[in-house]
N, C-alpha and C positions, 0 to 999 in steps of 0.2 A: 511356670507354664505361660504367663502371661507376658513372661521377658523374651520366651520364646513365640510367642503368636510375634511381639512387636519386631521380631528380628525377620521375621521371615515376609512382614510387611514393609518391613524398610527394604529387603531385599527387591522384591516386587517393583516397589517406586526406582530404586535403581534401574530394573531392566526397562523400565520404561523412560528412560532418558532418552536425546537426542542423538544418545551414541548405538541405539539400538532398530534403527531404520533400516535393517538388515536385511529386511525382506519390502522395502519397498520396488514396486514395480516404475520404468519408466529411469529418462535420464538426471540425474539431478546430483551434485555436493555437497554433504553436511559441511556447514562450519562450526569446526567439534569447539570452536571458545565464545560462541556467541549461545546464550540461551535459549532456550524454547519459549518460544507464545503461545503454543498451542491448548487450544480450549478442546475439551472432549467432544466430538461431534460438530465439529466445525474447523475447517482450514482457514486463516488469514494469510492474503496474501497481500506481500508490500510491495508496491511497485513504486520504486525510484526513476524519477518520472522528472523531465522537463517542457513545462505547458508549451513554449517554442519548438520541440522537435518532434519532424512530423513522423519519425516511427513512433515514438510514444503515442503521438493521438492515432495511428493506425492500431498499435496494439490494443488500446485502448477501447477503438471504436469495434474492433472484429472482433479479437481472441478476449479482453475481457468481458464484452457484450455474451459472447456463445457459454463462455465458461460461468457469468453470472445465472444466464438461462441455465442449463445444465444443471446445478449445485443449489440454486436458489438459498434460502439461509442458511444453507452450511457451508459455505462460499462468503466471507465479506473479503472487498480489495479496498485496501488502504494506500492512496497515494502520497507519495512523501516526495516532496517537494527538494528538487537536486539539480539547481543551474548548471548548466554544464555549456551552453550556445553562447558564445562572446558578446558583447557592445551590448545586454538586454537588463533593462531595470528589472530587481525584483518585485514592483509593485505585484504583477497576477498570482505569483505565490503568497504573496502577504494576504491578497485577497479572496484565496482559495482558504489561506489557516484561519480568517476569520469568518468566514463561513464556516469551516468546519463547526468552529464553537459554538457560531448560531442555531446549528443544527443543519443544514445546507450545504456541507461538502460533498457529495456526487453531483448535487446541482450546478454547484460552482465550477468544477470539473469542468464538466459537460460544457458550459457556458464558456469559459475560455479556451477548453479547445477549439470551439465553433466560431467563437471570435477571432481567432492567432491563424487558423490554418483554413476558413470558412469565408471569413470576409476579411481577412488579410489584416486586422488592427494588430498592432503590436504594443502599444503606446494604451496606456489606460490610464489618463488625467483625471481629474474629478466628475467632468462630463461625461466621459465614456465610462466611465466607472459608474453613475448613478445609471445608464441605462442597461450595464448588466446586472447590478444591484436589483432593478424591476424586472429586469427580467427572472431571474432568481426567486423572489418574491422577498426581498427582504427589505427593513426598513431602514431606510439612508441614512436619517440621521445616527442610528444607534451603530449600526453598517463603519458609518467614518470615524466616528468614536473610538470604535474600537480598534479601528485601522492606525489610527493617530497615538495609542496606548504606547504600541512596543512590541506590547505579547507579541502579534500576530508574525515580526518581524525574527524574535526570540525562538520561536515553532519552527522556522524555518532555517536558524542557525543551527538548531539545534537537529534537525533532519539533515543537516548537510553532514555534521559532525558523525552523526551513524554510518552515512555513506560513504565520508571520509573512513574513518575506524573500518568499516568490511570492505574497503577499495574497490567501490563501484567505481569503473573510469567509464564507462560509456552509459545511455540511456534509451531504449527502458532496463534497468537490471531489476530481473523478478528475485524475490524469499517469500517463501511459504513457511508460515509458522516461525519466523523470526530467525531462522538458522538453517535454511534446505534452501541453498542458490540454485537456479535452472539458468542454465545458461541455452538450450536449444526452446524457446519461446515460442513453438508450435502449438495449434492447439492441443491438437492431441497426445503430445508429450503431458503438457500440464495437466488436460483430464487427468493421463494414467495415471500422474503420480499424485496429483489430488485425490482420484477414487483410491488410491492405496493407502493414503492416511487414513482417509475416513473407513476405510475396511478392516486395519491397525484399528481402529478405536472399536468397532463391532466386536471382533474377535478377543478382545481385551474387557468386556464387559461380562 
């Protein structure tokens, strides 16, 4: 009996895989080889993201703005860091993944896009670096420390590497939940299909 409860529970978990979003609503493409990230009662969304391009900081600033209001904690966006704009130092991304770890990555976000496409700096030397570092609120020395490590630099090879492997060629390219590509980046499309997961997780409880 109890070989049969565990089979008809493993069954369960099966139909709840990535391959089973059969009734989501809105436009979107499972990529049936990459895994799921999805946490019960909350959607992540990755945005492959290049802090130089100004669609990214439009999506950014609109459709992730509306869709964080909207979703509020069942909603986190995680940007992952994907050069893609010619002749640009990585420094801003180095400096976005160590902030992430300080605890400051939407801050840091924020902050370079508003610097790259706001007041036009492209260039972030140790100067212009410690005046976004204040503005952030973090603290500079521990800030260059850590920027000087590697990690920071590591984090972002290694988000390149993801993007390379799902062939993102252009920027922003959205996943929700680490395997559901949206390639029409409207609001509204991504509402739908964000309230469909989360509606998949109600009905499933």
């Amino acid at each position: 009996m109890m070989r049969q409860a565990g089979i008809i529970g493993m069954i369960l978990c099966l139909l709840w895989t990535p391959l089973s979003w059969g009734a989501l609503q809105g436009e979107y493409e499972i990529m049936e080889k990459e895994p799921s990230l999805h946490e019960q009662g909350k959607v992540i969304l990755l945005e492959f993201a290049d802090f130089y391009c100004p669609h990214c900081h439009m999506f950014d600033r609109v459709v992730g703005t509306k869709l964080q209001k909207e979703f509020g904690g069942k909603l986190e966006i995680r940007l992952i860091g994907f050069p893609v704009i010619p002749g640009k130092l990585p420094t801003a991304f180095e400096m976005y993944e160590q902030a992430k770890k300080m605890g400051k990555g939407p801050e840091m976000k924020q902050a370079l896009f508003a610097s790259i496409h706001n007041k036009d700096i492209h260039i972030f030397d140790k100067t212009m670096r410690s005046l976004v570092i204040k503005e952030v609120g973090l603290d500079g020395a521990e800030f260059e420390k850590g920027l000087a490590s590697g990690l920071p630099f590591r984090a972002l090879e290694q988000g390149k590497a993801w993007g390379e492997r799902i062939e993102v060629s252009h920027t922003p390219t959205i996943v929700l939940d680490g395997n559901i590509r949206i390639a029409n980046l409207t609001y509204e499309n991504l509402k739908t299909v964000i309230q469909s997961i989360l509606d998949q997780d109600k009905s499933s409880q």
